[in-house]
C-alpha positions as a Markdown table, in Angstrom:
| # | Residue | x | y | z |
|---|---|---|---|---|
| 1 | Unk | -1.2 | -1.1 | -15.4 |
| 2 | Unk | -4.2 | -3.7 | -14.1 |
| 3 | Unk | -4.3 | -5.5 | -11.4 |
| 4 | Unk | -3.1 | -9.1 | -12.6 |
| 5 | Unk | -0.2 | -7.2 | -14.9 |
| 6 | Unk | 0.9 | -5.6 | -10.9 |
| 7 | Unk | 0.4 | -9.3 | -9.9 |
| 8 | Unk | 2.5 | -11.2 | -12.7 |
| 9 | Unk | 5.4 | -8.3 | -11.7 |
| 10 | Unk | 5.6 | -9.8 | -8.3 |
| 11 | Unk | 7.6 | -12.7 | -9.7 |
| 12 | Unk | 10.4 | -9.9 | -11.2 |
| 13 | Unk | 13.3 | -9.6 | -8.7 |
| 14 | Unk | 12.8 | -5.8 | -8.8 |
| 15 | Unk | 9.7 | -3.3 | -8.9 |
| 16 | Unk | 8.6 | -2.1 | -12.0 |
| 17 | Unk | 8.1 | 1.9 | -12.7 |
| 18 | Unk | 5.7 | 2.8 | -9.8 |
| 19 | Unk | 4.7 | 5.5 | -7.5 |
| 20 | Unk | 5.6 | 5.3 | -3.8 |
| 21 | Unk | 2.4 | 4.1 | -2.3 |
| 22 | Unk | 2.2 | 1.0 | -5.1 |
| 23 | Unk | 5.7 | 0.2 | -4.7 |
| 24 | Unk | 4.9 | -0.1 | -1.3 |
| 25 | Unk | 2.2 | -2.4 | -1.8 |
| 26 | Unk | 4.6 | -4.1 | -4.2 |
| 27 | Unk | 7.3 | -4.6 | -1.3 |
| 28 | Unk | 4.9 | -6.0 | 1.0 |
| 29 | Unk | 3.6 | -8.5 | -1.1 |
| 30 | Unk | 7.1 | -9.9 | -2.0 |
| 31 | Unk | 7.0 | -9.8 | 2.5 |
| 32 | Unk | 9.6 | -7.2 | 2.7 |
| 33 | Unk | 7.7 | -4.6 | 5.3 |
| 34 | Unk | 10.7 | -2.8 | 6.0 |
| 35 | Unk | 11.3 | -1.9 | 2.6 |
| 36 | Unk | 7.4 | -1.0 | 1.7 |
| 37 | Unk | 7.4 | 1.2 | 5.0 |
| 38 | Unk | 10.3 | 2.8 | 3.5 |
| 39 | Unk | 8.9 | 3.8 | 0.4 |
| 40 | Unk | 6.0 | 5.5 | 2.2 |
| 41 | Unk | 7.1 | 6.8 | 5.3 |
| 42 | Unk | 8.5 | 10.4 | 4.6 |
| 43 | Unk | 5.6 | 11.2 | 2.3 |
| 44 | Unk | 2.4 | 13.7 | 2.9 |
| 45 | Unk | 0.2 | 12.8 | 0.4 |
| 46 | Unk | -3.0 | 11.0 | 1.1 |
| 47 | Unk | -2.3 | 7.7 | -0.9 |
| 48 | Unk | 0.8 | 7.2 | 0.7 |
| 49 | Unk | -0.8 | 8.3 | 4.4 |
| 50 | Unk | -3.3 | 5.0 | 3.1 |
| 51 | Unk | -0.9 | 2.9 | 2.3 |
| 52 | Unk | 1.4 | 3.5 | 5.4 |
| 53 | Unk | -2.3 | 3.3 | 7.5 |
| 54 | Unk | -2.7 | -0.5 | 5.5 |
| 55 | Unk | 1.0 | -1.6 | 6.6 |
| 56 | Unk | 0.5 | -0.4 | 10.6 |
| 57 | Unk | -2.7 | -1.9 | 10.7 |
| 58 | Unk | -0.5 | -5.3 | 9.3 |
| 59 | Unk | 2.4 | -4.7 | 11.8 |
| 60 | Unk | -0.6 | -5.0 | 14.7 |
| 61 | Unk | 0.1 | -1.0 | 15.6 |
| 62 | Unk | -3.4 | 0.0 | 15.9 |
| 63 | Unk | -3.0 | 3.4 | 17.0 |
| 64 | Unk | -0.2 | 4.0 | 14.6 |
| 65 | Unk | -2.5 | 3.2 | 11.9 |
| 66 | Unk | -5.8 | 5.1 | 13.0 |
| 67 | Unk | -3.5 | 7.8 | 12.9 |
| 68 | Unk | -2.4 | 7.4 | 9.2 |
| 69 | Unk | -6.5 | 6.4 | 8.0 |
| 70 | Unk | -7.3 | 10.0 | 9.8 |
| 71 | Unk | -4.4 | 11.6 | 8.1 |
| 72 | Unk | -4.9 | 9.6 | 4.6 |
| 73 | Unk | -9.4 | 10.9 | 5.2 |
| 74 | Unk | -9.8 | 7.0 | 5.0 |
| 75 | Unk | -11.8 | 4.9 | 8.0 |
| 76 | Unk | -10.1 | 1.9 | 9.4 |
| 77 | Unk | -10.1 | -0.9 | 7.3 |
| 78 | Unk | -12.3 | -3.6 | 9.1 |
| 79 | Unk | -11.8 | -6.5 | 7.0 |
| 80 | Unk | -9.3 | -9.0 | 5.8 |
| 81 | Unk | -5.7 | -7.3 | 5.4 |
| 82 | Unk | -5.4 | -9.0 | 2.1 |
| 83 | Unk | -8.6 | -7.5 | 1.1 |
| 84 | Unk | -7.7 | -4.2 | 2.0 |
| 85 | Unk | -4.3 | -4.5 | 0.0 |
| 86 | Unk | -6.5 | -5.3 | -3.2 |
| 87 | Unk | -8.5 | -2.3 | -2.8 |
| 88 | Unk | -5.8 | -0.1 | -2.1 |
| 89 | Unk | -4.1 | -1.5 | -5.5 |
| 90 | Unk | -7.2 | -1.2 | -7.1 |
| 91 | Unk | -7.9 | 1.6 | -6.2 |
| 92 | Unk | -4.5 | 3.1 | -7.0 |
| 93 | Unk | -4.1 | 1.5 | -10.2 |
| 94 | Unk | -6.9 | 2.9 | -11.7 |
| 95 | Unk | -5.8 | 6.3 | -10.3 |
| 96 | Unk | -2.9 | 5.5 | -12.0 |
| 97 | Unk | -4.6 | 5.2 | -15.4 |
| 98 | Unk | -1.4 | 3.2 | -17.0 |
């Protein structure tokens, strides 16, 4: 999937097919947090540990998410929060390779 196909989907009432961390990023752009932490929270691999880093730093839990950019290998994102979810979906949805 690219980036502006993940885009358009945000106007669906429902994710599309996606793996935990980009459904999380999918949740949190339609500004539903609790659901995005959800689909990131119980799992161990390192783009979910960056994802669930990204929505810490966005809740203003700074500790919480240093602790998921050390566990994810990532440093701390610095910039813009809305940068940083681009990258991460970049970043995943080339991973992806759909």
């Amino acid at each position: 999937m690219t980036l502006d196909a993940f885009l358009d989907s945000l106007s669906a009432s429902g994710p599309p097919a996606l793996s935990p961390p980009l459904r999380a990023l999918w949740f949190d752009a339609k500004g539903d947090w609790n659901a995005a932490h959800k689909c990131v929270d119980d799992k161990a691999d390192t783009d979910s540990m960056w994802v669930h880093a990204y929505l810490h730093r966005k809740e203003g839990d700074l500790s919480n998410a240093f602790y998921w950019y050390r566990r994810a290998g990532r440093e701390p994102h610095c910039g813009a929060l809305d940068q940083e979810w681009r990258e991460i979906a970049e970043a995943l949805l080339s991973k992806d390779g759909s």
